[in-house]
C-alpha positions as CSV (number, residue, x, y, z in Angstrom):
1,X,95.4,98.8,130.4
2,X,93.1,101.7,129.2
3,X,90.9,103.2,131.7
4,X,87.8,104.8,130.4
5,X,84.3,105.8,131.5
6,X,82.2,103.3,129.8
7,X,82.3,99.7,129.9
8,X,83.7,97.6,126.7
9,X,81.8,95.7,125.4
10,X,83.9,92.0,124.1
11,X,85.4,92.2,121.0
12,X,85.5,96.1,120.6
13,X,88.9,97.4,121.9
14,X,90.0,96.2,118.2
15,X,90.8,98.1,115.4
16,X,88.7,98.5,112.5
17,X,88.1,95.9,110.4
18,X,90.5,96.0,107.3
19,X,87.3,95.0,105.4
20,X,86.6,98.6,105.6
21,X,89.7,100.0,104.7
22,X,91.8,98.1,102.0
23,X,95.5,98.6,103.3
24,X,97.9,100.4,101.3
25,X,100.7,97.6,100.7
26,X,104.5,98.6,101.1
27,X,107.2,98.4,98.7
28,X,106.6,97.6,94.6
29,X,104.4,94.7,95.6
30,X,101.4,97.1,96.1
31,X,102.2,98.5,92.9
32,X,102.0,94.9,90.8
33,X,99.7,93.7,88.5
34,X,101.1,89.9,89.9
35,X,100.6,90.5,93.4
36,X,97.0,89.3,94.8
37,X,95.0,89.8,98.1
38,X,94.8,86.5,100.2
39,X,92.3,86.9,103.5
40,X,92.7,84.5,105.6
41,X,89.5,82.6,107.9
42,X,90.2,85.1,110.7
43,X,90.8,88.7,108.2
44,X,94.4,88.9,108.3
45,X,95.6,90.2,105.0
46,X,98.4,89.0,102.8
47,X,99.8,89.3,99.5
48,X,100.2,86.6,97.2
49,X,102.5,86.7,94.0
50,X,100.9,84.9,91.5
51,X,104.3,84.8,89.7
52,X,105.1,81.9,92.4
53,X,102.9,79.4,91.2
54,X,105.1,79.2,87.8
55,X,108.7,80.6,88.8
56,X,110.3,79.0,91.7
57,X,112.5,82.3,91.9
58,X,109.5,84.3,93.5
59,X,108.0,84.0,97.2
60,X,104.4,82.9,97.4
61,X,103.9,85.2,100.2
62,X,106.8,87.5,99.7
63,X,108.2,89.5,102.8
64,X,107.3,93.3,103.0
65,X,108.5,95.2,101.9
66,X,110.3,94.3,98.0
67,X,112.4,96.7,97.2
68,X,113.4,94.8,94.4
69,X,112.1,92.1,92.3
70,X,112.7,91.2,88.1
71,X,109.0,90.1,88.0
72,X,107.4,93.6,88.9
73,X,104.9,95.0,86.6
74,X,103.3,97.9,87.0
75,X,99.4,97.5,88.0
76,X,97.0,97.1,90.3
77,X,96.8,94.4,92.8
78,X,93.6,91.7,92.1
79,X,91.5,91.4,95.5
């Protein structure tokens, strides 16, 4: 517990919303032109590889961070 001078109101003891700040994705996922930003219904972020839907050798949600994968290209990731 945090003790501070001025009431809270509800809801802002969070962090900032990752709206605001895109995260910077470990591992070569962050780095792919396959990977894709998924937000779910309550803003959790997660990265989708779009290599999945085709190839059943690649994670649809793939754990963090890849240090190794035969699908990586070189890109940007879509949001």
């Amino acid at each position: 517990m945090t003790v501070t001078d001025e009431p809270r109101e509800p809801g802002r003891d969070r962090a900032p919303s990752s709206a605001t700040a895109p995260p910077s994705w470990p591992g070569l996922c962050g780095r792919c032109r396959h990977a894709r930003t998924v937000t779910s219904a309550r803003g959790s972020r997660f990265l989708r590889c779009e290599l999945a839907a085709h190839d059943a050798r690649y994670a649809k949600y793939p754990a963090l961070p890849v240090g190794r994968c035969e699908g990586h290209a070189p890109g940007e990731v879509s949001r």
